[in-house]
C-alpha positions in Angstrom: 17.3 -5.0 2.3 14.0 -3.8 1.9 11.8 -2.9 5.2 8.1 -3.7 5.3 6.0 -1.2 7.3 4.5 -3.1 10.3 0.1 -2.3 10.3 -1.3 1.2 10.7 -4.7 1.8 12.0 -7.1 3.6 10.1 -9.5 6.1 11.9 -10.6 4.5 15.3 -11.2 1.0 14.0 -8.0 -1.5 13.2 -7.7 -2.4 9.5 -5.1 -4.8 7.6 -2.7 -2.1 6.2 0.9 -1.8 5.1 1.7 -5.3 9.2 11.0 -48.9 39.4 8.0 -51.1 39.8 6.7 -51.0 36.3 3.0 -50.0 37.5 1.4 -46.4 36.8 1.4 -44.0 39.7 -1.1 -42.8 41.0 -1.6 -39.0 40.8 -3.8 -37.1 43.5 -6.1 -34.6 41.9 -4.3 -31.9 44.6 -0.9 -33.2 42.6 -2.0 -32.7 38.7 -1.6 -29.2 37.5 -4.8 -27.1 36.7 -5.6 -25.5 33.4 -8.1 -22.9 33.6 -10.4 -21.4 31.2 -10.9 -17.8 32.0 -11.5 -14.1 31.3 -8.2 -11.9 30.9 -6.5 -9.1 28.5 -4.0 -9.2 26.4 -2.4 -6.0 24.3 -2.7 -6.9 20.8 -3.2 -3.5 19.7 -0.1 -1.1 19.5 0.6 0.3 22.9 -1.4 3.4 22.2 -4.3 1.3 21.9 -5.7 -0.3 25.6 -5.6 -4.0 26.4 -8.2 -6.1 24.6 -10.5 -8.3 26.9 -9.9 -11.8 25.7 -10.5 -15.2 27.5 -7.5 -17.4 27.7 -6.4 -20.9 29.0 -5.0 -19.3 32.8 -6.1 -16.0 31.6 -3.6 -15.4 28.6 -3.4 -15.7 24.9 -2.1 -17.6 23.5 -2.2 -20.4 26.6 0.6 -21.9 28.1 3.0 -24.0 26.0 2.5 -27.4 27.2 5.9 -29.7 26.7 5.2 -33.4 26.2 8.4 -36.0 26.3 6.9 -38.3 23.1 5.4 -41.4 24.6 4.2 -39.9 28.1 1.7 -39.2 29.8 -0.3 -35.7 30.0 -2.6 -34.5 33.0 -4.3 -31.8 33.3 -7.6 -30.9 35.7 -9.5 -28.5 33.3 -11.5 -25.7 35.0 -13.7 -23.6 33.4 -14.2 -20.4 34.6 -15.7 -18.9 31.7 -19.5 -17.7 31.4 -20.3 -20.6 28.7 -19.8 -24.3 28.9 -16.6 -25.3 27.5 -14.2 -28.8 26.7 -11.1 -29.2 25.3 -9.6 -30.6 22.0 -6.1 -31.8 21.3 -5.9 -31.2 18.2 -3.8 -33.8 15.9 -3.3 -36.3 19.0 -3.8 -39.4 18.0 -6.2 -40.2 21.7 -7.9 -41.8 23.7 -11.5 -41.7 22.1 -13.0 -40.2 25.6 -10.2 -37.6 26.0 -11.0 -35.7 22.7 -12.8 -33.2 23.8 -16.1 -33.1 21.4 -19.3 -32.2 23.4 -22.1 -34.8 22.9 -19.6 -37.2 21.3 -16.9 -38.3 23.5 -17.8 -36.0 26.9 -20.4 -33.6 28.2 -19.6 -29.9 28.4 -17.9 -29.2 31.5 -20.1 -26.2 32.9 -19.1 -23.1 34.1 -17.5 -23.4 37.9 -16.9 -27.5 37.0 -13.6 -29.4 36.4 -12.8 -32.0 34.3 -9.7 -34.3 34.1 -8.0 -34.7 31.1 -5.3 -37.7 31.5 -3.9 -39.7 28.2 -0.9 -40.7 26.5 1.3 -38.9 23.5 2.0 -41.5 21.1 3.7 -39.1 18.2 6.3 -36.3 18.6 5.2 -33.4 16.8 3.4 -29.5 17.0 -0.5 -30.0 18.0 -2.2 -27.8 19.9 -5.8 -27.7 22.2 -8.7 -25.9 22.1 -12.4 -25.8 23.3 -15.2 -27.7 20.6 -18.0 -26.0 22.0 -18.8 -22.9 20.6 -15.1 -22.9 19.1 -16.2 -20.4 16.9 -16.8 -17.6 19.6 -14.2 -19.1 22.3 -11.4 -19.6 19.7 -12.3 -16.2 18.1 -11.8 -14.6 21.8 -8.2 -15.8 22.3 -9.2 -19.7 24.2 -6.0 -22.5 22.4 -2.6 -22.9 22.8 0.0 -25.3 22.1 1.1 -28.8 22.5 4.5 -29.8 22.1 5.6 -33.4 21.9 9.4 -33.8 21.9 11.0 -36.5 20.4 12.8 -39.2 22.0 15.6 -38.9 19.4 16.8 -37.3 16.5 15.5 -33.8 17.4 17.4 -31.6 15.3 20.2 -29.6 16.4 19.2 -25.5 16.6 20.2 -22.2 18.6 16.4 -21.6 19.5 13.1 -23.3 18.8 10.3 -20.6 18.4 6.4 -21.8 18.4 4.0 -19.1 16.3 0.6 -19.6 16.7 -0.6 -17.1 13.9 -4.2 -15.9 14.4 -6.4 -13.2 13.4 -9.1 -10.9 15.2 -11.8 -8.9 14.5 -11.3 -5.8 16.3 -13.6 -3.0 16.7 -13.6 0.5 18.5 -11.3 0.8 21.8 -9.4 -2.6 20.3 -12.2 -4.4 21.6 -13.7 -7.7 20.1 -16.1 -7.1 18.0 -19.6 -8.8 18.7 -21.5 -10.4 15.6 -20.7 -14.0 16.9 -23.1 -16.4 14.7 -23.4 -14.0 12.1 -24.9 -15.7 9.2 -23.3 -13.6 6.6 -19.7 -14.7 8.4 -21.5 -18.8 8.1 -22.4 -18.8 4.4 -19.6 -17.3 3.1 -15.4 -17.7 4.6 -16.1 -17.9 7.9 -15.2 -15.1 10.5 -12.3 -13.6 8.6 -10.0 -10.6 10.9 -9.1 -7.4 10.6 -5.5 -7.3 13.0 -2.9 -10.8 12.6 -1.1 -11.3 15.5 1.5 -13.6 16.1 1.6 -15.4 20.0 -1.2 -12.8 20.7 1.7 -10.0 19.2 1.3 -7.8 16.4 4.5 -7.1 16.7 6.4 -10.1 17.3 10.2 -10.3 17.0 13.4 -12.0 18.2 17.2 -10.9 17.8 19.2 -13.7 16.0 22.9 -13.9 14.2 23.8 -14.7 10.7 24.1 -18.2 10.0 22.0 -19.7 13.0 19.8 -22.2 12.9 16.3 -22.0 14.1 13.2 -25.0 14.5 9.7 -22.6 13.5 6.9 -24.3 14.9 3.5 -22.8 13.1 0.4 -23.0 14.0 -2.4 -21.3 12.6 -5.3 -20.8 14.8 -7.5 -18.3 13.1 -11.4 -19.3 12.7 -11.3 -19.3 8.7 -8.2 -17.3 7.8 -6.2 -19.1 5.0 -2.3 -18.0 5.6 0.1 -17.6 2.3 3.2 -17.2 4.2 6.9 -16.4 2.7 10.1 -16.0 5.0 12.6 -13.5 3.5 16.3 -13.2 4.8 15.9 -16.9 6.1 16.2 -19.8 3.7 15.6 -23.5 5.1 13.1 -26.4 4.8 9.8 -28.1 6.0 10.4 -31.0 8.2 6.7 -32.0 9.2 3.4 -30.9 8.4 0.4 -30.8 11.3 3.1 -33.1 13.7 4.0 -35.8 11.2 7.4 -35.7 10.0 8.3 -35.7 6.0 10.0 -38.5 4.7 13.4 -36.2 3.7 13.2 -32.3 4.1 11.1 -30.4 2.0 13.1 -27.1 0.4 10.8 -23.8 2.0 9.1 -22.1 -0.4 5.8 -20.7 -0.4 4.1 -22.4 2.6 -0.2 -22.5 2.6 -1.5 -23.0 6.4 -5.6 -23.5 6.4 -7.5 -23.4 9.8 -5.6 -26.0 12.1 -2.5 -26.6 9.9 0.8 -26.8 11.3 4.2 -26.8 9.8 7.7 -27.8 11.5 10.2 -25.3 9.6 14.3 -25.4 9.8 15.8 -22.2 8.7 18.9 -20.6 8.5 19.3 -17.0 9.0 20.5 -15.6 5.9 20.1 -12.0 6.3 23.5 -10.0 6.8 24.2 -8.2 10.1 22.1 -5.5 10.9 19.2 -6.3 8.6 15.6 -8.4 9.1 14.8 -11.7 8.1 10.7 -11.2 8.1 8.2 -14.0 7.7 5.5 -12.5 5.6 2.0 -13.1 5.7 0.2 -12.6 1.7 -2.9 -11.1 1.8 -5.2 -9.9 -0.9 -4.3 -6.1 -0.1 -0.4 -6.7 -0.3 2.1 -8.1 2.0 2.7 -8.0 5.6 5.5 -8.9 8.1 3.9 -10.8 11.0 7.7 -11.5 12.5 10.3 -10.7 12.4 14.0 -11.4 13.1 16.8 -9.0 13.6 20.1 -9.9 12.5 23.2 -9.3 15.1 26.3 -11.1 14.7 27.3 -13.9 12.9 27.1 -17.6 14.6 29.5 -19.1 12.2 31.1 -18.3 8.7 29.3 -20.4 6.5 25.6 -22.4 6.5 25.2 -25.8 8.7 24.6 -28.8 5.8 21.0 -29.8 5.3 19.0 -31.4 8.3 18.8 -35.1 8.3 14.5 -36.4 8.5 12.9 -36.1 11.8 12.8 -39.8 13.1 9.3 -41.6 11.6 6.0 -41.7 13.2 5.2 -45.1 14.2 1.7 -45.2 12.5 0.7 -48.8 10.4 1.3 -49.1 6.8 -1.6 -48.9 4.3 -1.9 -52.2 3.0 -3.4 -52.7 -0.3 -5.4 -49.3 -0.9 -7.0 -50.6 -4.2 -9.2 -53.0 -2.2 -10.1 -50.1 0.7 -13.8 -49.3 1.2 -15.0 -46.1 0.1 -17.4 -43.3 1.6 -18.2 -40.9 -0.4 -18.8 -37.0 0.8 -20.5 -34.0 -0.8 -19.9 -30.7 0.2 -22.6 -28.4 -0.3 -24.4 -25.2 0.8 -23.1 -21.8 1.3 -23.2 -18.3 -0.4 -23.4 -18.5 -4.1 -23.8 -22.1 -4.0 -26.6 -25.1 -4.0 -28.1 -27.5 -1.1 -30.7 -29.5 -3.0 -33.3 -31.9 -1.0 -31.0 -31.3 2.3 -31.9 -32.8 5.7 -31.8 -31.3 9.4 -32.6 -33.5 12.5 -34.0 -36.0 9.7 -36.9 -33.8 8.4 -36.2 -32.0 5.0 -36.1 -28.2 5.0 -36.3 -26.0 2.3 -33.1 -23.1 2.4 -34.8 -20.2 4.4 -36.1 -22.8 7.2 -32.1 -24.0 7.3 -30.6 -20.3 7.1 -32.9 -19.6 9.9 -31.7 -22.5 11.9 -28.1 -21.3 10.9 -27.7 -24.3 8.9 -26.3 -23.2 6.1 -24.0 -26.3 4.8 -24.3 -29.9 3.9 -22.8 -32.9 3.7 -24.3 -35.2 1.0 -27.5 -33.4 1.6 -27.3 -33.2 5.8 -27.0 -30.2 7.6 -26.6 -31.3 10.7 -24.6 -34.0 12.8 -26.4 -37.3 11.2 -27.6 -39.6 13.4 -25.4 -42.6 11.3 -21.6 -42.6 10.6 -20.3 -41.9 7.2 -18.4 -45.0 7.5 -18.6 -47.8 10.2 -14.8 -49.4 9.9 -13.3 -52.3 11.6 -10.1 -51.9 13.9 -7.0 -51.8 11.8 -9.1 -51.4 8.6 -8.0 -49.4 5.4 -10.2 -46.8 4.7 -10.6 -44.3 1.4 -13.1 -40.8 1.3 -13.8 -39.4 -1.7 -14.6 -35.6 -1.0 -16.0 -33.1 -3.8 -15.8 -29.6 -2.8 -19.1 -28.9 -4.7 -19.5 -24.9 -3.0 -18.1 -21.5 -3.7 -15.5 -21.6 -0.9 -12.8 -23.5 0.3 -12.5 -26.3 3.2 -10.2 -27.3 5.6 -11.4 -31.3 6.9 -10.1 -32.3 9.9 -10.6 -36.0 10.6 -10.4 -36.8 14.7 -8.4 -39.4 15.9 -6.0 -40.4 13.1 -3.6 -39.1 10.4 -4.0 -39.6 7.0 -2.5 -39.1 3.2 -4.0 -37.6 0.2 -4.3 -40.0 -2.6 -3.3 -38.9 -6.0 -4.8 -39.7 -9.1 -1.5 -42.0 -10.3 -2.2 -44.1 -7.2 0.7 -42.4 -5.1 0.0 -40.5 -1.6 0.9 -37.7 -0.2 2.7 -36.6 3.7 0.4 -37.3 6.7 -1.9 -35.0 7.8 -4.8 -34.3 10.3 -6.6 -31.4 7.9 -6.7 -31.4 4.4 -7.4 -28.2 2.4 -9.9 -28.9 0.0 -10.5 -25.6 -2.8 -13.9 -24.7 -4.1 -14.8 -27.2 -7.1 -12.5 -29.7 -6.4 -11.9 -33.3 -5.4 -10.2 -35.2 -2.9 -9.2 -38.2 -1.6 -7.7 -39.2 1.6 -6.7 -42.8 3.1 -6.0 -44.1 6.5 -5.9 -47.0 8.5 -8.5 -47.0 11.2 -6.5 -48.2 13.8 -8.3 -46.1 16.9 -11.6 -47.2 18.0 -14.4 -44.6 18.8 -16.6 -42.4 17.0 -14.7 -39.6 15.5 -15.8 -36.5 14.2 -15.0 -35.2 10.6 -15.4 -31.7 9.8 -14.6 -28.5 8.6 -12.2 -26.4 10.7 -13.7 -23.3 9.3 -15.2 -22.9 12.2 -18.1 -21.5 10.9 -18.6 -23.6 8.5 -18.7 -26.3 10.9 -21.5 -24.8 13.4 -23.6 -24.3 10.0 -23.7 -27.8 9.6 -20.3 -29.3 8.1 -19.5 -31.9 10.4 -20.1 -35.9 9.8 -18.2 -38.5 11.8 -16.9 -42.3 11.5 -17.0 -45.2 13.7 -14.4 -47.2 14.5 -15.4 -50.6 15.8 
């Protein structure tokens, strides 16, 4: 088998190269475990290389794994301890509208040297994860998620070892360091704040032994600012069993797996590599091919492969009723780099594009570039819901809708998996349908994080 070299660093700067009563009980706030938002290090960079000052839920990256029984309930006192104002999202939880983390929205910013108390239910089994929605583009970018695991009540498949990758990248600079430039508008207007080093758990090296013919449950999750991942396993052969936490209806064959900003994907594979050799997952980027993990093969479990998994057990989400009589918004996506924001709006005044590039709003939807003051759509409880999106810019999107899962909706009438984010290419169209089952007001945006802080975000109501 054929052995990719892991990264090599190029001068003194990193560079992508050949890498009983029934009633509740009430919890004392001395009782409910503390998750802290704070300063810490973490070696990313080959050992010859010094730790790189990140900030981390308790201090680490990526944060602790938190593990959910579906169905229960999750606490958590949230202190910040960072020098900025912070909150938390779950990402993909279907919640509580005052638990979801978005400042201004749903909560105020909990302030440096203040608590807050996170305290909801998990309705869906599934790979989520949390991170901060203020300033997400610097806090993310210096190391602040981690994952949320919601175990099923039945039906998990049977495995040696369940692994969860959170797959980020980072811009380092000199010494390993993070490299300033935060709010760069160069980074805004074109594919967001794109790294230079890909870890994997906060790893550039990340590997695990394993033996012929076991079977593993990959959990991925990528949590890079803009980075789109191609992925590829090799010595490892298997299937997708859920994408971002909602199972498929019957396994999906693994092929070449796409993960945008805030995708997940449940993976089952069998290790097919033959003692003694790696089976690699490999991360496609436009200068070649790099293994980001990588498993090495001692042993042999069993002689031959385990059959084909059976479907994770269904999410228990409401049906869609009859789409063709659905109400419709409709949302443009415009702005950017080599593209077009005609007659756009900030704060309800219209701007002219070096009055919004100076503001760092640099984006649109249907001609806003900024949080409008009105929902895209105002929907009833329970209510079917379409949104047309056009990808009218030079650059791809990755919408993530708060509060609910939804399907794609394909020209022949059909639909696709459930999802939380939806990849949307440059020039194309989209559609996307859900029943609006959660009240609140939700946000809708793009999960390139830039993006999003130049002014791609929009939200619904839910009445």
């Amino acid at each position: 088998m054929t052995h990719l070299t892991r990264r090599a660093f190029n001068g003194s700067l990193l560079a992508l190269s050949a890498a009983g009563s029934g009633l509740p009980r009430l919890a004392f706030a001395d009782e409910i475990p503390v998750l802290t938002a704070r300063e810490g290090t973490a070696q990313l960079a080959p050992p010859a290389y010094p730790p790189t000052a990140i900030w981390g839920f308790d201090g680490k990256v990526p944060g602790p794994v938190l593990r959910v029984a579906q169905g229960a309930r999750l606490q958590r006192r949230f202190r910040n301890d960072l020098p900025q104002a912070s909150t938390i999202h779950w990402h993909g939880i279907r919640i509580a509208n005052a638990m979801d983390g978005v400042p201004g929205m749903t909560q105020q910013t909990v302030a440096p040297g203040t608590e807050f108390l996170y305290d909801f239910t998990l309705p869906d089994a599934g790979t989520y994860w949390y991170h901060p929605h203020n300033r997400s583009w610097e806090q993310m970018a210096r190391g602040l998620y981690g994952a949320l695991i919601v175990e099923e009540k039945a039906g998990a498949p049977e495995v040696d070892s369940e692994e969860v990758l959170l797959i980020d990248d980072w811009r380092l600079a000199e010494g390993a360091q993070i490299a300033d430039g935060f709010g760069a508008l160069h980074d805004w207007a074109h594919a967001g704040r794109i790294g230079n080093w890909i870890t994997v758990n906060g790893q550039g090296a990340w590997s695990r032994q394993v033996a012929r013919n076991s079977r593993h449950r990959l959990r991925l999750v990528n949590t890079a600012n803009a980075r789109i991942f191609s992925l590829e396993v090799r010595g490892l052969a298997g299937w997708v069993i859920a994408l971002d936490g909602m199972p498929l209806d019957s396994p999906h064959p693994l092929d070449r797996l796409t993960l945008a900003p805030a995708q997940r994907a449940d993976l089952i594979v069998d290790v097919v590599a033959a003692d003694g050799e790696e089976a690699l997952l490999i991360s496609h980027e436009r200068d070649g091919e790099y293994a980001i993990a990588s498993f090495t093969v001692s042993g042999s479990a069993q002689g031959d492969r385990l059959p084909e998994p059976a479907p994770l057990p269904p999410a228990d989400l409401p049906g869609l009723g009859d789409i063709t009589q659905a109400r419709t918004a409709r949302l443009v996506m415009e702005g950017g780099a080599m593209g077009r924001m005609t007659g756009a709006m900030m704060g309800g005044r219209m701007m002219d594009m070096r009055a919004m590039a100076g503001a760092g709003k640099v984006w649109a939807f249907n001609g806003m570039a900024d949080m409008p003051d009105t929902p895209l759509i105002e929907a009833a409880r329970n209510e079917t819901i379409r949104i047309a999106m056009t990808n009218d810019t030079a650059w791809p999107h990755a919408m993530h809708l708060h509060g609910h899962h939804f399907r794609q909706l394909a020209q022949d009438g059909s639909v696709g998996p459930l999802r939380d984010t939806l990849l949307i290419n440059r020039g194309a169209d989209a559609e996307i349908v859900f029943v609006a089952d959660n009240p609140g007001d939700w946000l809708l945006h793009c999960h390139m994080l830039e993006h999003a802080a130049g002014g791609m975000m929009t939200w619904i109501r839910v009445a």
